[in-house]
VEXDREN-2710 file (C-alpha; in Angstrom, 1 decimal):
% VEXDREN-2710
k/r/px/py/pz
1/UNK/96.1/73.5/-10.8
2/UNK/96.0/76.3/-13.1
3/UNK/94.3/75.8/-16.6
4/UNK/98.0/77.2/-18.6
5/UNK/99.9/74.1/-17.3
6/UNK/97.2/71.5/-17.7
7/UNK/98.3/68.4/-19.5
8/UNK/95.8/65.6/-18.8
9/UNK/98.5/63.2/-19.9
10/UNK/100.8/63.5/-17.5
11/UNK/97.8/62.9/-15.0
12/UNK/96.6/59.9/-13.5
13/UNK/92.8/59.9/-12.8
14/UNK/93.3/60.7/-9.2
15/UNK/93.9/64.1/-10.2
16/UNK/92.5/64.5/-13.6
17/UNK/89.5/67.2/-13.4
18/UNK/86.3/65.8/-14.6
19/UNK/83.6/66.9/-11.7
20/UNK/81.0/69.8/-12.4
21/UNK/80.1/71.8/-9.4
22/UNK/77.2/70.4/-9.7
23/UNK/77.8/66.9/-9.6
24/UNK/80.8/67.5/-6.6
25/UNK/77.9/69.1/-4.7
26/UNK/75.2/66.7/-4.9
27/UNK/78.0/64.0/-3.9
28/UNK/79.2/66.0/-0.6
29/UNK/75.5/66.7/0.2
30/UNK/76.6/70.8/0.0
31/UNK/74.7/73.8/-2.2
32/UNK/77.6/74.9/-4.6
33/UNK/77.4/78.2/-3.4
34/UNK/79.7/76.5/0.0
35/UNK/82.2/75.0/-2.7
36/UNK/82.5/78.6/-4.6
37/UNK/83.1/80.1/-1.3
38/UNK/86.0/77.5/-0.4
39/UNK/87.5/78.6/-3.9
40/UNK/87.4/82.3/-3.1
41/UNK/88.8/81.8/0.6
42/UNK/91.8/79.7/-1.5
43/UNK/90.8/76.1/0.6
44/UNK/90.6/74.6/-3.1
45/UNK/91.5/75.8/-6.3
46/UNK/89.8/73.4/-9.1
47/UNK/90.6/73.5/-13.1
48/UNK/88.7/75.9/-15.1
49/UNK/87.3/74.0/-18.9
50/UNK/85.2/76.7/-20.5
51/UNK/84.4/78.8/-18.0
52/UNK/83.0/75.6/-16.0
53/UNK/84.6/74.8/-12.6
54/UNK/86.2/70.9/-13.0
55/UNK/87.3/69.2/-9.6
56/UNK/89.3/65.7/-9.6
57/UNK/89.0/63.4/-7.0
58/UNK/91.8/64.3/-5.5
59/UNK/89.6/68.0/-5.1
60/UNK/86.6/65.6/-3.7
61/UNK/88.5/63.9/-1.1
62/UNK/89.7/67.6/0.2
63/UNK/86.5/68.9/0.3
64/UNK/85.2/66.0/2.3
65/UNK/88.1/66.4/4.5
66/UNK/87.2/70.2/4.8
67/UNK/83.7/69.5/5.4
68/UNK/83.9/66.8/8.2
69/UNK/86.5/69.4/9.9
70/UNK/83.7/72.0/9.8
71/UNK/80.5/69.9/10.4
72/UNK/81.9/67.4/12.6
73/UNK/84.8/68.7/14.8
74/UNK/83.6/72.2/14.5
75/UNK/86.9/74.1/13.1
76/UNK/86.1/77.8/11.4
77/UNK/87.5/78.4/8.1
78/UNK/90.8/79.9/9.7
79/UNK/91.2/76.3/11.6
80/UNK/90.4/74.4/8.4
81/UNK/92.9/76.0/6.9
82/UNK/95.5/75.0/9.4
83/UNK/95.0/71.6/9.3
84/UNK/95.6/71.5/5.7
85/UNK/98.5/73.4/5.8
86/UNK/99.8/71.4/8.5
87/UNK/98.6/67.7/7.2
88/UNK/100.5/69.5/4.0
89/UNK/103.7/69.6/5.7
90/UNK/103.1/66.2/7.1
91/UNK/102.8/64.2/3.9
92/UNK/106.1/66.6/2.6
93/UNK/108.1/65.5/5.4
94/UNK/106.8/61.6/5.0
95/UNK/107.6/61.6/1.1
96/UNK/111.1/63.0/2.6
97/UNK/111.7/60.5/5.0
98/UNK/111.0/58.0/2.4
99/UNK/113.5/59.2/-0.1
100/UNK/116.3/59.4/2.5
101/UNK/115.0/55.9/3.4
102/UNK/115.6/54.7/-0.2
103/UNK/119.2/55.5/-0.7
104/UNK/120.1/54.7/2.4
105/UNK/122.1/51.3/2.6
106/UNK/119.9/48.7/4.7
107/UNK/121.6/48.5/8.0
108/UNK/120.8/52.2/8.5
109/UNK/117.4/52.3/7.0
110/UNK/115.9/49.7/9.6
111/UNK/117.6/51.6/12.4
112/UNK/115.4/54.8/10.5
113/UNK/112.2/52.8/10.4
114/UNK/112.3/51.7/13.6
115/UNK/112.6/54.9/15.2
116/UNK/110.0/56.1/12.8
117/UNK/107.5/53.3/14.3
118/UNK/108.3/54.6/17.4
119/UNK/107.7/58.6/16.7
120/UNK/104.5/57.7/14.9
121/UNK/102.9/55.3/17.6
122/UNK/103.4/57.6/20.4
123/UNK/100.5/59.3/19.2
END
């Protein structure tokens, strides 16, 4: 989120900046050198206040996604970055799938959720 079309009203804490690099680092266990390089390779892109990075939780919770794909399944930066644009996609597609859901009249929207329940639990 770009600092011109900030509006912290029209936020909900989730994604409301209020972190210090600082305080985002000592709570991923990270030096915030590794979160100034995520910025710069455009994995996350937190509010600028002052000249001071700000991060939400929203930012938190992708970092901590970012950084158990490094540490613990072993992806590079270029893998990382796939993931996210792929999980991306996902939750775009689900938030579609739910919209076509709610207009649709209820005989056809449990015929949709049920073949839903089947895509998803054949993983």
């Amino acid at each position: 989120m770009n600092q011109e079309r900030f509006d912290s009203s029209a936020l909900d804490d989730y994604e409301r900046p209020m972190y210090l690099i600082s305080v985002v680092a000592g709570l991923l266990n990270v030096h915030p050198q590794t979160l100034r390089v995520y910025e710069r390779e455009g994995l996350i892109s937190p509010d600028r206040a002052g000249g001071q990075r700000l991060y939400s939780r929203a930012d938190v919770e992708r970092l901590g996604l970012i950084l158990d794909l490094t540490r613990n399944l072993g992806l590079n930066r270029a893998g990382v970055d796939i993931v996210l644009r792929m999980r991306h996609r996902i939750e775009c597609l689900q938030r579609e799938a739910m919209e076509m859901m709610r207009i649709m009249d209820e005989e056809h929207r449990k015929f949709f959720e049920g073949k839903l329940k089947d895509i998803f639990e054949e993983d």
